[in-house]
SERO-160620 format. One record per residue: residue number from 1; x, y, z of N, C-alpha, C in turn. Coordinates in Angstrom, 2 decimals. Layout:
% SERO-160620
+-----+---------+---------+---------+---------+---------+---------+---------+---------+---------+
: num :     n_X :     n_Y :     n_Z :    ca_X :    ca_Y :    ca_Z :     c_X :     c_Y :     c_Z :
+-----+---------+---------+---------+---------+---------+---------+---------+---------+---------+
: NUM :       X :       Y :       Z :       X :       Y :       Z :       X :       Y :       Z :
...
+-----+---------+---------+---------+---------+---------+---------+---------+---------+---------+
This chain:
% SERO-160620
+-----+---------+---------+---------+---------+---------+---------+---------+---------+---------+
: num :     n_X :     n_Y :     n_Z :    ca_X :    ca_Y :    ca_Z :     c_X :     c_Y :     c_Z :
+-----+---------+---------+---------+---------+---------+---------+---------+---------+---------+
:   1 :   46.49 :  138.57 :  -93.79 :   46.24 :  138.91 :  -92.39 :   47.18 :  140.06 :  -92.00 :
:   2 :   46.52 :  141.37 :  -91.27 :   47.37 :  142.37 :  -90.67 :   48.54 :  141.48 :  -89.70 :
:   3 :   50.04 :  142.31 :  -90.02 :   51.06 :  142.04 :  -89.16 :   51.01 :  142.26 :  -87.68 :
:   4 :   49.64 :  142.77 :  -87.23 :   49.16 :  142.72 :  -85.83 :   48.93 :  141.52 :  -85.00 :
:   5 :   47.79 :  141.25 :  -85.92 :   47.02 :  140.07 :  -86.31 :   47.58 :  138.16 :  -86.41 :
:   6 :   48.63 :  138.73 :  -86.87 :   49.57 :  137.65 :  -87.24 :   50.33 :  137.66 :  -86.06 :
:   7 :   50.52 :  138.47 :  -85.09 :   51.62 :  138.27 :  -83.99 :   50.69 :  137.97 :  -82.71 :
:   8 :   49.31 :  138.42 :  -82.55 :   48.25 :  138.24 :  -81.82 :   48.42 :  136.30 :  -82.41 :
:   9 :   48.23 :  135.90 :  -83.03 :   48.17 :  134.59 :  -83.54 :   49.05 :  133.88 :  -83.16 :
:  10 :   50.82 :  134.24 :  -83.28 :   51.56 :  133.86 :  -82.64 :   51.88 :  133.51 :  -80.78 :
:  11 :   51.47 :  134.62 :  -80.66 :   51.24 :  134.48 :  -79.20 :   50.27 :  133.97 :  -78.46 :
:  12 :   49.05 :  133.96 :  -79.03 :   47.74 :  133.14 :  -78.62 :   47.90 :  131.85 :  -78.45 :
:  13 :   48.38 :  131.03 :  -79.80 :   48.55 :  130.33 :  -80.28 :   49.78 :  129.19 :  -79.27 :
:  14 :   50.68 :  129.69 :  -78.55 :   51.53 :  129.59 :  -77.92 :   51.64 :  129.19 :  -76.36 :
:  15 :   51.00 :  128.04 :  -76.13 :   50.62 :  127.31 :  -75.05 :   51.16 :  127.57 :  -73.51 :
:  16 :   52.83 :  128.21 :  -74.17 :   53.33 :  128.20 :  -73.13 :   54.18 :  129.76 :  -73.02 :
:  17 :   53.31 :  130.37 :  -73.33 :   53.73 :  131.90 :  -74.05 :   53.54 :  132.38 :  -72.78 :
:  18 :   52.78 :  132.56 :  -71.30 :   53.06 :  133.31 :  -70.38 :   53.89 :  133.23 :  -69.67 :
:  19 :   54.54 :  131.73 :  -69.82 :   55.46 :  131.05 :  -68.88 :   56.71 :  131.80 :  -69.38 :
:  20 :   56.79 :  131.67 :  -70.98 :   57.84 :  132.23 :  -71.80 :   57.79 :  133.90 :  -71.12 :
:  21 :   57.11 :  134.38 :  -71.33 :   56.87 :  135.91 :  -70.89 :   57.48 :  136.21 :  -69.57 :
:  22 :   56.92 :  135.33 :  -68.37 :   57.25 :  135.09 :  -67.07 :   58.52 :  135.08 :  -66.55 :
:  23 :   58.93 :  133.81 :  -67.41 :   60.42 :  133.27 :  -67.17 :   61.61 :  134.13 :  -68.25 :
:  24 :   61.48 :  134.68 :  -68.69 :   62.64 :  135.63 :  -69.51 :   62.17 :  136.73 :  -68.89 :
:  25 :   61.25 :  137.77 :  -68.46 :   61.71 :  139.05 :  -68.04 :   62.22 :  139.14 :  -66.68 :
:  26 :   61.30 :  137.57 :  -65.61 :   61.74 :  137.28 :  -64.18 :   63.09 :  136.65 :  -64.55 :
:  27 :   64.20 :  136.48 :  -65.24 :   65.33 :  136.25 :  -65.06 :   66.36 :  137.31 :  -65.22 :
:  28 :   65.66 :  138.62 :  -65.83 :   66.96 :  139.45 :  -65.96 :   66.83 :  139.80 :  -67.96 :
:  29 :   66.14 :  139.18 :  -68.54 :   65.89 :  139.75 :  -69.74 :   64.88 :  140.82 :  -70.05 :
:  30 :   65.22 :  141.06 :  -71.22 :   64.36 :  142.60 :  -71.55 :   63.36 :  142.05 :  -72.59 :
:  31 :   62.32 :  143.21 :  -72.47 :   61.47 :  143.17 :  -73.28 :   61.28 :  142.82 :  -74.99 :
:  32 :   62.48 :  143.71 :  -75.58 :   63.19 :  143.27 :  -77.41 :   63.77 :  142.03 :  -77.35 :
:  33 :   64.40 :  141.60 :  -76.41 :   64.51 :  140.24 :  -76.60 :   63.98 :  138.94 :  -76.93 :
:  34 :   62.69 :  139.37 :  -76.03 :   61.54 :  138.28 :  -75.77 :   60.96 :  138.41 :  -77.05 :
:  35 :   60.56 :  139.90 :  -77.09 :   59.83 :  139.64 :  -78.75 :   60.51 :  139.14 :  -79.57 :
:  36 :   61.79 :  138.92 :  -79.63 :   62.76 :  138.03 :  -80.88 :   62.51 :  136.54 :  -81.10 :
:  37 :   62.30 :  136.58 :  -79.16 :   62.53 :  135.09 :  -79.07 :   61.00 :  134.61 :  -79.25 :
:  38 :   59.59 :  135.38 :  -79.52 :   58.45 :  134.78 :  -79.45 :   58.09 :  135.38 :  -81.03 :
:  39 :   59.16 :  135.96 :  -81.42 :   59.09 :  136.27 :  -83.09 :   57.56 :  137.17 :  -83.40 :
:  40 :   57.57 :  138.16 :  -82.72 :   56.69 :  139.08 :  -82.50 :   57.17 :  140.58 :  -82.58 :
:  41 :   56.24 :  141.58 :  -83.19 :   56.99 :  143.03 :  -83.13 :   56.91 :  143.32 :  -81.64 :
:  42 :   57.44 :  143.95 :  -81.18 :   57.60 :  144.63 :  -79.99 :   56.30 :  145.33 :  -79.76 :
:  43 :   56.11 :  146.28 :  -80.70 :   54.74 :  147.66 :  -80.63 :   53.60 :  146.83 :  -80.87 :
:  44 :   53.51 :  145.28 :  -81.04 :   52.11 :  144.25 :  -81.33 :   52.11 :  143.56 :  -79.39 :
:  45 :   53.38 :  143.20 :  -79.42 :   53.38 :  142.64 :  -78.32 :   53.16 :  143.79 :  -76.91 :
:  46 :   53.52 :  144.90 :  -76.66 :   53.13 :  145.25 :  -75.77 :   51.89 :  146.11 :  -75.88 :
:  47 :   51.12 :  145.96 :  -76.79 :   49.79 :  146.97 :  -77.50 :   48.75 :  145.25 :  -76.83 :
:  48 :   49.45 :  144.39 :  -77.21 :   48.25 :  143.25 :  -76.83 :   48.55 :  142.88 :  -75.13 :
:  49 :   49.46 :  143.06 :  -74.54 :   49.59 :  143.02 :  -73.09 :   48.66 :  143.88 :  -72.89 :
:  50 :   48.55 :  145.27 :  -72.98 :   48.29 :  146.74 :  -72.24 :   46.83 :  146.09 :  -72.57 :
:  51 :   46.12 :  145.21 :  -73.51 :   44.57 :  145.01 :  -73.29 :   43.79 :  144.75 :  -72.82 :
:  52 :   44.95 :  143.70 :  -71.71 :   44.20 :  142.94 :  -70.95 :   44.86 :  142.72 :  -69.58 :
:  53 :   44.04 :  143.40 :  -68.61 :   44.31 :  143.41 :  -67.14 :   45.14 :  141.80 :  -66.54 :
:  54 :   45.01 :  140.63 :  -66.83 :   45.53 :  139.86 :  -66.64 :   47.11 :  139.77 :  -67.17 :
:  55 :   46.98 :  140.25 :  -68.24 :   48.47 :  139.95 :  -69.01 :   49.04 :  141.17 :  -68.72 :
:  56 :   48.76 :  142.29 :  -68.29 :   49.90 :  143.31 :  -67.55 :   50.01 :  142.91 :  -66.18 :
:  57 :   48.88 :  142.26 :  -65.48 :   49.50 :  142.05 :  -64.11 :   50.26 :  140.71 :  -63.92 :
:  58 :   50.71 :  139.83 :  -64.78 :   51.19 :  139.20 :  -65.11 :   52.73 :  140.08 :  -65.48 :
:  59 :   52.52 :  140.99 :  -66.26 :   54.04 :  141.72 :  -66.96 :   54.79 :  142.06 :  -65.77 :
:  60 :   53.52 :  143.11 :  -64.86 :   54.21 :  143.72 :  -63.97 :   54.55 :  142.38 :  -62.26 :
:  61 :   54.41 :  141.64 :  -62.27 :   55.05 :  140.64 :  -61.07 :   56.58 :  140.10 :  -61.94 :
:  62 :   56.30 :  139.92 :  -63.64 :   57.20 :  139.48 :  -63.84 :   58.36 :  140.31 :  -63.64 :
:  63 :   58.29 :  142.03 :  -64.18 :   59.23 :  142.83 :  -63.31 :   59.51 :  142.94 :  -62.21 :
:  64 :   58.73 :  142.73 :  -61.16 :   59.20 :  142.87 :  -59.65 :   59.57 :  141.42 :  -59.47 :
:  65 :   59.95 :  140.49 :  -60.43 :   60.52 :  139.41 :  -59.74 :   61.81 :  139.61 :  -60.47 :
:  66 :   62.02 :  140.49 :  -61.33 :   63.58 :  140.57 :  -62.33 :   64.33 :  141.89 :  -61.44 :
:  67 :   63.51 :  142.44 :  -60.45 :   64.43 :  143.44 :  -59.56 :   65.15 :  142.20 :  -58.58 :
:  68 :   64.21 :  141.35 :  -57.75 :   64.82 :  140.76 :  -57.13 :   65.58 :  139.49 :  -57.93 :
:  69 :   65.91 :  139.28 :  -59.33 :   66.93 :  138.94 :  -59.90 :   68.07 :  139.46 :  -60.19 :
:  70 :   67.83 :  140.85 :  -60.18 :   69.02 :  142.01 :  -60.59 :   69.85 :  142.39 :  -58.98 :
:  71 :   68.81 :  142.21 :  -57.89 :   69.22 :  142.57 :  -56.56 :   70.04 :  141.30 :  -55.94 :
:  72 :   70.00 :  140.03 :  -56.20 :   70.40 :  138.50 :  -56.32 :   71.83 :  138.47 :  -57.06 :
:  73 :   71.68 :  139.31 :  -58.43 :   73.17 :  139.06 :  -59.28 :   73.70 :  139.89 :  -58.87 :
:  74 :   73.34 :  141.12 :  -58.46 :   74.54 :  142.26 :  -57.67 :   75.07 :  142.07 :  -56.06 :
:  75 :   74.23 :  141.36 :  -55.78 :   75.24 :  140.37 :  -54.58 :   76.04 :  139.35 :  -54.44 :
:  76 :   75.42 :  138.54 :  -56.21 :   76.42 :  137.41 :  -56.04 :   77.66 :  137.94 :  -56.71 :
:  77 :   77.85 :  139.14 :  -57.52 :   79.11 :  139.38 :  -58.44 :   79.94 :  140.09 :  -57.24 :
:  78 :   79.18 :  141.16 :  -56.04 :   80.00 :  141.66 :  -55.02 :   80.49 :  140.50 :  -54.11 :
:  79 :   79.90 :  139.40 :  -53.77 :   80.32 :  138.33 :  -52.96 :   82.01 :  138.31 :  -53.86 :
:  80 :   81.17 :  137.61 :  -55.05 :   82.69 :  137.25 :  -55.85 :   83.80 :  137.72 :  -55.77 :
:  81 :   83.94 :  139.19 :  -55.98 :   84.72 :  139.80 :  -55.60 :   85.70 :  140.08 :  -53.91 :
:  82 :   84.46 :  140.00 :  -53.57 :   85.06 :  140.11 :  -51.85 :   85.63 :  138.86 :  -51.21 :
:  83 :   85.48 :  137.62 :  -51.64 :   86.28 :  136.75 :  -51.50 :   87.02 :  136.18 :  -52.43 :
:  84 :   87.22 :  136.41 :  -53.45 :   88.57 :  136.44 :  -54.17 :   89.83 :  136.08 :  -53.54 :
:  85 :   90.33 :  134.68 :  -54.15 :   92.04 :  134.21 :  -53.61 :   92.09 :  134.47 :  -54.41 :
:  86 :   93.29 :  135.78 :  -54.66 :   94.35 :  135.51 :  -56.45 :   95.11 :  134.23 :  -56.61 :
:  87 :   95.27 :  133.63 :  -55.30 :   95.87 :  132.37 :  -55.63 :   95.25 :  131.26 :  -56.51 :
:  88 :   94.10 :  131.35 :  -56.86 :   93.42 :  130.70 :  -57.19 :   93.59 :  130.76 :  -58.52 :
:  89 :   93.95 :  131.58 :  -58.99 :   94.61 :  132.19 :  -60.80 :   95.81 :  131.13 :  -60.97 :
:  90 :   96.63 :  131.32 :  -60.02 :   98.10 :  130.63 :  -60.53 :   98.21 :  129.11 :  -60.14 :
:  91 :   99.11 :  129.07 :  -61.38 :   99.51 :  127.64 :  -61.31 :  100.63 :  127.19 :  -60.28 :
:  92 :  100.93 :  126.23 :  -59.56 :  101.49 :  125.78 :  -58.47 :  103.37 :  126.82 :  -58.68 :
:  93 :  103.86 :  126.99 :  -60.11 :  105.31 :  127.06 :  -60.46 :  105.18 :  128.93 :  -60.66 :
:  94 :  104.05 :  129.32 :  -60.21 :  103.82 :  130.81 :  -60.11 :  103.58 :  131.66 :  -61.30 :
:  95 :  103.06 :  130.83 :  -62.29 :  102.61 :  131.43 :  -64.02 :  101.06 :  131.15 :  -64.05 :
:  96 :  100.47 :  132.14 :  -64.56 :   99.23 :  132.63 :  -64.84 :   98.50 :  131.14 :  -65.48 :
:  97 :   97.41 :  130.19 :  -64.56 :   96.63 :  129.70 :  -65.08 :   95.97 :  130.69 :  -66.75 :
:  98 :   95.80 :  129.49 :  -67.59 :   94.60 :  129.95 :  -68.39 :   92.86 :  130.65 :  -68.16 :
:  99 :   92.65 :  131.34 :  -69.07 :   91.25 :  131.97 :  -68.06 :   90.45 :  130.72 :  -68.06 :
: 100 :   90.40 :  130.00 :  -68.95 :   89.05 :  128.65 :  -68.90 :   89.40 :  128.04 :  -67.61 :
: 101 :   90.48 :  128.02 :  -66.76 :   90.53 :  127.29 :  -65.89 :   90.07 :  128.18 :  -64.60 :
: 102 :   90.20 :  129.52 :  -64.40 :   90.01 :  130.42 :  -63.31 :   88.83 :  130.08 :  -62.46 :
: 103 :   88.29 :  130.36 :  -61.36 :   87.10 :  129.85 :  -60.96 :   85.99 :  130.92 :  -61.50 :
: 104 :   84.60 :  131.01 :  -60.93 :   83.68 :  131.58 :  -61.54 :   84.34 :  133.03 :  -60.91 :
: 105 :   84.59 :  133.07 :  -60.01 :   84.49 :  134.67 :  -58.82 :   85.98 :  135.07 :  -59.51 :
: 106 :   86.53 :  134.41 :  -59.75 :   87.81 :  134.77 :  -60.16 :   87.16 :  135.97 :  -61.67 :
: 107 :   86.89 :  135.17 :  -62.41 :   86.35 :  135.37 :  -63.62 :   85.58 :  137.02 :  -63.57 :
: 108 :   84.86 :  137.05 :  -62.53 :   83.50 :  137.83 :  -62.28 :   84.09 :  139.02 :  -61.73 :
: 109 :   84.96 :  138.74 :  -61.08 :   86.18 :  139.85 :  -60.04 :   87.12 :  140.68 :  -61.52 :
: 110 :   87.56 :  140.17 :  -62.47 :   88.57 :  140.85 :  -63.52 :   87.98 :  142.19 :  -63.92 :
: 111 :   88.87 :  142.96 :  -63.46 :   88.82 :  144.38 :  -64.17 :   89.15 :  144.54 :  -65.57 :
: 112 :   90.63 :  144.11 :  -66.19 :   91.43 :  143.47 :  -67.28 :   92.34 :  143.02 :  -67.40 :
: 113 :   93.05 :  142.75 :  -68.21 :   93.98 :  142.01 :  -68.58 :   94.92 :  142.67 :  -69.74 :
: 114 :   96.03 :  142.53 :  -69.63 :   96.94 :  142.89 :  -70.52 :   97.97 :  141.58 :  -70.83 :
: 115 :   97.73 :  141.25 :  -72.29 :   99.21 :  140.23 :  -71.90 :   99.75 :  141.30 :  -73.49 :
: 116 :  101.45 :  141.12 :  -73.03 :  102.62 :  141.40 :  -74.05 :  103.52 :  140.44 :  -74.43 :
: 117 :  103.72 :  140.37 :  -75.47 :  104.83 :  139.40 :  -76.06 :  106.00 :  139.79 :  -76.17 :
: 118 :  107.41 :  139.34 :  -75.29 :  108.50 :  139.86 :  -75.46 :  109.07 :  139.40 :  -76.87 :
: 119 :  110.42 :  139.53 :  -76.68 :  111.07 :  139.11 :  -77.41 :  112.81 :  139.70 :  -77.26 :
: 120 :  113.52 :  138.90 :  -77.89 :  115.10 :  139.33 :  -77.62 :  115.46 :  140.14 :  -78.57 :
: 121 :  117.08 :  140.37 :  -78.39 :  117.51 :  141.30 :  -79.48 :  117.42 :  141.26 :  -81.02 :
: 122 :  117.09 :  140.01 :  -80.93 :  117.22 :  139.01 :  -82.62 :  115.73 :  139.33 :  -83.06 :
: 123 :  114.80 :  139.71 :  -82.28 :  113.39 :  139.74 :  -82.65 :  112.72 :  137.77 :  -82.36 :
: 124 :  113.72 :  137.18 :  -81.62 :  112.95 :  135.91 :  -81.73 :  111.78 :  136.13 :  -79.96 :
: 125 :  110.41 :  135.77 :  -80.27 :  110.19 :  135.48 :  -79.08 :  110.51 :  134.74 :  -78.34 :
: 126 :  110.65 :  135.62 :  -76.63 :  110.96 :  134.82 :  -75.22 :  109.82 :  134.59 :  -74.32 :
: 127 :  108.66 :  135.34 :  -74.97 :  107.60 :  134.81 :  -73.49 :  106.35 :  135.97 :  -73.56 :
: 128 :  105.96 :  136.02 :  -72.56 :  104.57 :  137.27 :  -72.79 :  105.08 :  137.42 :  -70.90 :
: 129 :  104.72 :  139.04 :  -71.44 :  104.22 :  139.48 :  -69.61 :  102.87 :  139.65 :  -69.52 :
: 130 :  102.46 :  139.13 :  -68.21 :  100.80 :  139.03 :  -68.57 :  100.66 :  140.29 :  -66.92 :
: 131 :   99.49 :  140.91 :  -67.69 :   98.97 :  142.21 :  -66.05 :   97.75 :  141.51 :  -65.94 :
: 132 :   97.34 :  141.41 :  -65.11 :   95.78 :  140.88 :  -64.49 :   95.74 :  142.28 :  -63.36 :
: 133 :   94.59 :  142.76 :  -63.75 :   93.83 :  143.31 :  -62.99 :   92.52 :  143.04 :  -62.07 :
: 134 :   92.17 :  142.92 :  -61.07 :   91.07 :  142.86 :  -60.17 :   89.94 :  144.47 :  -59.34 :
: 135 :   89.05 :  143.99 :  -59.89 :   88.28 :  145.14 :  -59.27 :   88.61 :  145.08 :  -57.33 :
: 136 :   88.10 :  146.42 :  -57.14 :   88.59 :  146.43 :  -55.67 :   88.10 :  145.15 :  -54.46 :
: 137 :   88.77 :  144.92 :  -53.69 :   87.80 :  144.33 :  -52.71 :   88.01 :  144.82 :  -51.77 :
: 138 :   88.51 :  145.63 :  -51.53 :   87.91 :  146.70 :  -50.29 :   86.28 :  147.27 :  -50.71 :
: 139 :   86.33 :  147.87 :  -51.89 :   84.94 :  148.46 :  -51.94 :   83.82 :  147.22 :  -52.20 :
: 140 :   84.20 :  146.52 :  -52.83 :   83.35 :  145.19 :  -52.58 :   83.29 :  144.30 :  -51.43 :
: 141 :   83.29 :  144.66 :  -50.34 :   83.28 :  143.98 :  -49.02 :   82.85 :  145.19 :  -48.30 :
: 142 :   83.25 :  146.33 :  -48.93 :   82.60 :  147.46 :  -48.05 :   80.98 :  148.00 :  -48.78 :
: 143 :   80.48 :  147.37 :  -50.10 :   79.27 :  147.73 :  -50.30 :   78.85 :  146.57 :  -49.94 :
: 144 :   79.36 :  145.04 :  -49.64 :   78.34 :  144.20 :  -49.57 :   78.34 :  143.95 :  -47.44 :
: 145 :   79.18 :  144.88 :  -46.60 :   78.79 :  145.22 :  -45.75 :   77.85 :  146.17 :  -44.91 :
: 146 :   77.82 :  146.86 :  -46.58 :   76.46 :  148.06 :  -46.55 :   75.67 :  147.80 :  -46.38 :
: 147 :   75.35 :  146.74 :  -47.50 :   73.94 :  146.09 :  -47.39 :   73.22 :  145.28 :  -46.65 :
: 148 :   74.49 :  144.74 :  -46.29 :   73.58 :  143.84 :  -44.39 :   73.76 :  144.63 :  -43.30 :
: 149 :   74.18 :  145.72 :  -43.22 :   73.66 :  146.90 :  -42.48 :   74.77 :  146.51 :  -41.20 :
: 150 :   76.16 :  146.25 :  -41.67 :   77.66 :  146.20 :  -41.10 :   77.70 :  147.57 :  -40.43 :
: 151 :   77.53 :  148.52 :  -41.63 :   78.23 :  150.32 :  -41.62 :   77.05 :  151.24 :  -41.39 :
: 152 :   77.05 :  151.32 :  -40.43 :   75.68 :  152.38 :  -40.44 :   76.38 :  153.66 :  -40.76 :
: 153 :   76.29 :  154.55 :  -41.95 :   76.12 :  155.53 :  -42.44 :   75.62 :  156.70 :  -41.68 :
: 154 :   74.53 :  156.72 :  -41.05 :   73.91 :  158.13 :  -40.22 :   73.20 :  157.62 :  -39.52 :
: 155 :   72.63 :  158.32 :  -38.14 :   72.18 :  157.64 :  -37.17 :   70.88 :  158.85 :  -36.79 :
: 156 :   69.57 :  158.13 :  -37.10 :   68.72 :  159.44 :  -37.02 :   68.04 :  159.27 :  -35.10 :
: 157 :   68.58 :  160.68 :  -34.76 :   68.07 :  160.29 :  -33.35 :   66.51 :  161.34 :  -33.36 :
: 158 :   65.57 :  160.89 :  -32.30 :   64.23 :  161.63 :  -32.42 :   63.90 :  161.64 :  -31.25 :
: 159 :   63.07 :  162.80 :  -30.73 :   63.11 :  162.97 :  -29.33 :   62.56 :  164.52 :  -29.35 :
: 160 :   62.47 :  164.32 :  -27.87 :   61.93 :  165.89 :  -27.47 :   62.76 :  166.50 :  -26.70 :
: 161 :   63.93 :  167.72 :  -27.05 :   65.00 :  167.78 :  -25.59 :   65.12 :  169.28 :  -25.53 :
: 162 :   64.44 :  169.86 :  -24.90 :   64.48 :  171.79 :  -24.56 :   66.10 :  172.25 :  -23.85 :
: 163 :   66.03 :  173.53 :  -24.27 :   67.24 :  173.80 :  -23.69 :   67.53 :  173.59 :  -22.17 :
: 164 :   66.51 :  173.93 :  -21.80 :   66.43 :  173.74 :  -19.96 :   67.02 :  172.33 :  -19.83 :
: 165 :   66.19 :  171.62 :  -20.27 :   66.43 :  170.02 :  -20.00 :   68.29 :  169.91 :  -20.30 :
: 166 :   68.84 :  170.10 :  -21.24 :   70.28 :  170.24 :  -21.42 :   71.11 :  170.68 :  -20.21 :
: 167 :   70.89 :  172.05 :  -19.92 :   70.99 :  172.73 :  -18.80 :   71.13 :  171.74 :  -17.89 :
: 168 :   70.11 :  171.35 :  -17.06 :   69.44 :  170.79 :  -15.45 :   70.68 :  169.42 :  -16.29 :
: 169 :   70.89 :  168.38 :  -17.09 :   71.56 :  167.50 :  -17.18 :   72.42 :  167.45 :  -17.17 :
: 170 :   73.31 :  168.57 :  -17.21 :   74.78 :  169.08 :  -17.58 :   75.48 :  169.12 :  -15.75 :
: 171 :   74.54 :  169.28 :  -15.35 :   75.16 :  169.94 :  -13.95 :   75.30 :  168.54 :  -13.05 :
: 172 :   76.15 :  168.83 :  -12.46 :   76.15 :  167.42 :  -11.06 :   75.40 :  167.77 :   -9.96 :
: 173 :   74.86 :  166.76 :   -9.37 :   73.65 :  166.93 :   -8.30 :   74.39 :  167.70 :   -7.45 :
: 174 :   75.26 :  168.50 :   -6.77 :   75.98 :  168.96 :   -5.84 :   75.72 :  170.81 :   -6.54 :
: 175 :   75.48 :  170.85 :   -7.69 :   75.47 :  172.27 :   -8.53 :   73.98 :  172.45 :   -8.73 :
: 176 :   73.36 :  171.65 :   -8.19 :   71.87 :  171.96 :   -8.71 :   70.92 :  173.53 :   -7.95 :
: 177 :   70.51 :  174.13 :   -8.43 :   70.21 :  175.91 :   -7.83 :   68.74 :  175.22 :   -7.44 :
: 178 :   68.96 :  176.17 :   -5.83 :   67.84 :  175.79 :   -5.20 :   66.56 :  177.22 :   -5.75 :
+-----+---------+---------+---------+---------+---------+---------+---------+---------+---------+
C-alpha cells in the first residue's frame, strides 16, 4: 500500500481522530506535532484535510480557537508576573526556597538565575550566592493594563470644526463684532 494510503488509513481508521485534531491544535499545539502524535506524514495529513471542505473547516475553527488559547496564556503569564510576591520565594530565615517549591507565577515571572559556589581560602566550600532575576512588573502590569483599556494610548477625535467656528468660540460674549 502507497505511504499516502497507509496514513489516509490511519486517520480514517481513527474514531476519535477529529477530536484528536481539534483538541491539540485548539490547545496551543502545532501541526508536526499532531502528525507525530497520529503517526502520519505531515504532506499526507494536510493533502487529505485540504480535500475535504469539512475537515478544513474543522482545521480552521480549530485555529481560531488556539488564538484564543495563545490570547488566554499571554494573559495568564502577564497576570503572573504583575502580581508576583518575591516573598513568596523565601524561606521564613531569609534563604532562597528551592524552585520545586516556588509558586506557579513565581516560576512563570523568572527571567534567570545564577547560583555560585563560594568557598574559603583553603578551597573548602562555604555556601553558594544565589541571583534570582524577575522579569519586569512594571511592564507587565502596564501591558496587562493595556489590554483592558486602563491606558488609552491616542484619542481619535472626529468632527466638523471651520476656522470661523474657532474664531466666534474663542471670544467672550462681551467681544462679539456686531
Amino acid at each position: 500500500m502507497p505511504a499516502y494510503q497507509e496514513s489516509v488509513k490511519k486517520l480514517e481508521d481513527r474514531p476519535d481522530c477529529f477530536e484528536v485534531i481539534f483538541a491539540h491544535l485548539a490547545n496551543g499545539g502545532d501541526p508536526f506535532s499532531l502528525c507525530e502524535l497520529l503517526g502520519v506524514n505531515y504532506a499526507h495529513f494536510n493533502y487529505w484535510i485540504q480535500r475535504d471542505p469539512r475537515r478544513r473547516k474543522l482545521l480552521e475553527e480549530a485555529y481560531m480557537r488556539q488564538k484564543d488559547w495563545i490570547i488566554n496564556r499571554f494573559l495568564a503569564e502577564i497576570k503572573a508576573i504583575s502580581f508576583l510576591k518575591v516573598t513568596d520565594i523565601f524561606e521564613k530565615d531569609g534563604t532562597i526556597k528551592p524552585v520545586d517549591q516556588w509558586p506557579e507565577n513565581a516560576c512563570a515571572s523568572l527571567d534567570g538565575m545564577e547560583v555560585i559556589e563560594t568557598f574559603d581560602d583553603d578551597g573548602n566550600k562555604t555556601g553558594y550566592v544565589k541571583k534570582v532575576k524577575f522579569n519586569s512588573k512594571l511592564k507587565a502590569i502596564e501591558l496587562l493594563g493595556r489590554d483592558l483599556g486602563r491606558f488609552v494610548q491616542a484619542v481619535e477625535v472626529t468632527g466638523k470644526i471651520t476656522l470661523e467656528d474657532l474664531i466666534n468660540n474663542s471670544r467672550l460674549p462681551s467681544e462679539s463684532i456686531n
